[in-house]
C-alpha positions in Angstrom: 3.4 17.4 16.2 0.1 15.8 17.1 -1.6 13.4 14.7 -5.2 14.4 14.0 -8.2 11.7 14.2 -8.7 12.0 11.0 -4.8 10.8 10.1 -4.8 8.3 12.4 -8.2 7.0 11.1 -6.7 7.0 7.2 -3.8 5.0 8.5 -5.8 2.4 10.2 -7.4 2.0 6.6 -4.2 2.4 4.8 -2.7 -0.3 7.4 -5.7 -2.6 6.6 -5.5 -2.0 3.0 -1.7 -3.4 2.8 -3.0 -6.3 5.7 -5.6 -7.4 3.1 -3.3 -7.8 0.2 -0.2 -9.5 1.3 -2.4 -12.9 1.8 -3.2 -12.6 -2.1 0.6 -11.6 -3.0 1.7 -14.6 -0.3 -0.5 -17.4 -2.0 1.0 -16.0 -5.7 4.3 -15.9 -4.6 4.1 -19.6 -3.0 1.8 -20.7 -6.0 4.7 -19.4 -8.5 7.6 -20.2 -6.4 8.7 -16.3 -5.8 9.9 -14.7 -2.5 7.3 -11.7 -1.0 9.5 -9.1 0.8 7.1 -7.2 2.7 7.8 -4.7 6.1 9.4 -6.5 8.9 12.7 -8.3 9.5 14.5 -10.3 7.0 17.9 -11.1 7.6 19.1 -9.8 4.0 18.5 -6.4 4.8 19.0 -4.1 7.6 15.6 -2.8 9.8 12.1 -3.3 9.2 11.4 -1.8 5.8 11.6 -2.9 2.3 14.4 -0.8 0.6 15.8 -0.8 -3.1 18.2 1.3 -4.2 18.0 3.0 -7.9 21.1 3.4 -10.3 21.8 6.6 -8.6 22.1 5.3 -4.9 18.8 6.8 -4.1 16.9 4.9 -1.4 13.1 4.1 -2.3 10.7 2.5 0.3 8.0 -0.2 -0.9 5.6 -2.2 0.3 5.9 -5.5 -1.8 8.5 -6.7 -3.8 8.5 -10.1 -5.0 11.5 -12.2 -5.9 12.3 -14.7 -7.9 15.1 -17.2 -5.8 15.1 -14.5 -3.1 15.1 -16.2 0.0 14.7 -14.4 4.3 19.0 -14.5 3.6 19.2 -13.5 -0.1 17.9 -10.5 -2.1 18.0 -11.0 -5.7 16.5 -9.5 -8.7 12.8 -8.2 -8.5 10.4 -9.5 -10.7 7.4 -7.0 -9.2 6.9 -3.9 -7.2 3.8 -3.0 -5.7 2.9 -0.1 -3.5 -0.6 0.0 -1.8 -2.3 3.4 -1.4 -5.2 5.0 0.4 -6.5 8.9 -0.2 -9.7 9.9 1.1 -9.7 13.5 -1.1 -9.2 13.8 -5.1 -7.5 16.7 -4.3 -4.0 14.5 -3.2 -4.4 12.0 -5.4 -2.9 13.2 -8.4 0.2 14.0 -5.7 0.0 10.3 -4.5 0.6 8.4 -8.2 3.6 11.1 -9.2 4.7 9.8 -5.5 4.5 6.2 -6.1 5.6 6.5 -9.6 8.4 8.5 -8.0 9.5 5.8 -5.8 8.8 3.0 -8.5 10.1 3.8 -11.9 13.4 4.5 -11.5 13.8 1.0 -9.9 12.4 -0.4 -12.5 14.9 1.5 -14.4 17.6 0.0 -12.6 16.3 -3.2 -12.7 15.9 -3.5 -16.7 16.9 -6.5 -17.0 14.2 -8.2 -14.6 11.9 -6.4 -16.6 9.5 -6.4 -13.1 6.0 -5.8 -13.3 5.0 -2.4 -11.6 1.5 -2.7 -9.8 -0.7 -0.7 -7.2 -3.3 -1.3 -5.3 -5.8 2.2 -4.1 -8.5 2.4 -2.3 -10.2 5.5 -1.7 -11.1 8.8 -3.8 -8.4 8.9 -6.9 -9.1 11.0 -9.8 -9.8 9.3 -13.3 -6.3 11.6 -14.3 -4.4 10.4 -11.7 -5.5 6.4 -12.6 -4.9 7.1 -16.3 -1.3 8.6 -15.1 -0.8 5.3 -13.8 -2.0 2.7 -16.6 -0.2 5.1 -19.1 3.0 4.3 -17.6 2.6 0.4 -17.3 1.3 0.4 -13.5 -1.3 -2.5 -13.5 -4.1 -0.8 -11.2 -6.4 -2.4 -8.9 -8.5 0.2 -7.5 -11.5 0.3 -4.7 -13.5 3.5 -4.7 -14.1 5.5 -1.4 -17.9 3.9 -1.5 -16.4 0.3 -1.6 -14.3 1.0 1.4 -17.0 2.3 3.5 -19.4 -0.4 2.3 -16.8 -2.8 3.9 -16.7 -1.1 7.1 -19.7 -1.0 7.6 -20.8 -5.1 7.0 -18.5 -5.2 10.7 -20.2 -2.3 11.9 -18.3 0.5 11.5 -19.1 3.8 9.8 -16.1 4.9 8.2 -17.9 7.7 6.5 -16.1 11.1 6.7 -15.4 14.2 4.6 -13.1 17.1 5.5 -16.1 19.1 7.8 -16.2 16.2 9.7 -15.3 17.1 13.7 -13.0 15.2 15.9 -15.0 14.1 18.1 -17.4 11.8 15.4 -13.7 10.5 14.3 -12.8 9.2 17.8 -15.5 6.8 17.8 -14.8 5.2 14.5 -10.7 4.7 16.1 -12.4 3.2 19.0 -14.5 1.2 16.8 -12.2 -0.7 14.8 -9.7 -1.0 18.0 -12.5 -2.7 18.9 -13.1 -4.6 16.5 -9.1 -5.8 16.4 -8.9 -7.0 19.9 -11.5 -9.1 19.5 -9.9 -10.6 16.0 -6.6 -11.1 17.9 -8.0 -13.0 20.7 
């Protein structure tokens, strides 16, 4: 199945979104002497991503996990899970925080004895229900409205305005824009 422009364009902000955080979770985890799993290799575990298993054997992917005397060769007890997330409609967002919380508390259930802290970082349109269904559960939120985002793009000249009428071909130019804008950052 094709991806539309308007997927691709969400995960280039979703991407960035996780891209801007893991320097702020690396200086913390260096500062306090904890290990930052993140996606990629690590010789503890097999492939790319960042996999914990719940008391049930079910398989939940994250994004950050920090651990205290982890190591690139040993996983050990989690003292923090935290998932990014990007939504660009309200209308998913209350579907996004019952998937995260999904994914999260029943390691945390597992994990009782760690007692991890359970964060999130969004960015994009979330309803005030679906942020409340969060904090209410003990997710510490840190959260950057759709406006903020766009704001952003644009100080590197980039409009990443769009809504749901938005055609195809005005999304094109904003993927062009920031692979644009990357190549130039990489060389």
């Amino acid at each position: 199945m094709a991806e539309s422009p308007t997927h691709k364009f969400g995960q280039i902000i979703g991407d960035l979104l996780e891209e801007a955080i893991e320097p702020h979770l690396r200086k913390f985890a260096d500062d306090h002497g904890l290990y930052l799993d993140k996606k990629g290799s690590r010789p503890a575990r097999k492939g790319k991503k960042v996999t914990w298993m719940d008391a049930f054997g079910n398989a939940h992917d994250l994004d950050f996990v920090l651990e205290r005397g982890g190591s690139a060769g040993k996983i050990v007890a989690p003292v923090a899970f935290i998932e990014t997330a990007w939504r660009r409609y309200t209308k998913h967002s209350r579907n996004k925080a019952q998937e995260i919380q999904g994914a999260i508390q029943p390691l945390v259930i597992a994990n009782q004895d760690a007692a991890p802290f359970i964060g999130v970082v969004l960015a994009g349109d979330f309803t005030e229900g679906s942020l409340n269904q969060l904090t209410s559960l003990g997710f510490k939120v840190l959260y950057f409205p759709y406006e903020d985002v766009v704001e952003a793009f644009a100080r590197v000249g980039i409009d990443a305005n769009f809504d749901e009428d938005t055609p195809d071909r005005d999304i094109y130019p904003k993927i062009e824009a920031w692979n644009n804008l990357s190549m130039k950052i990489k060389n």
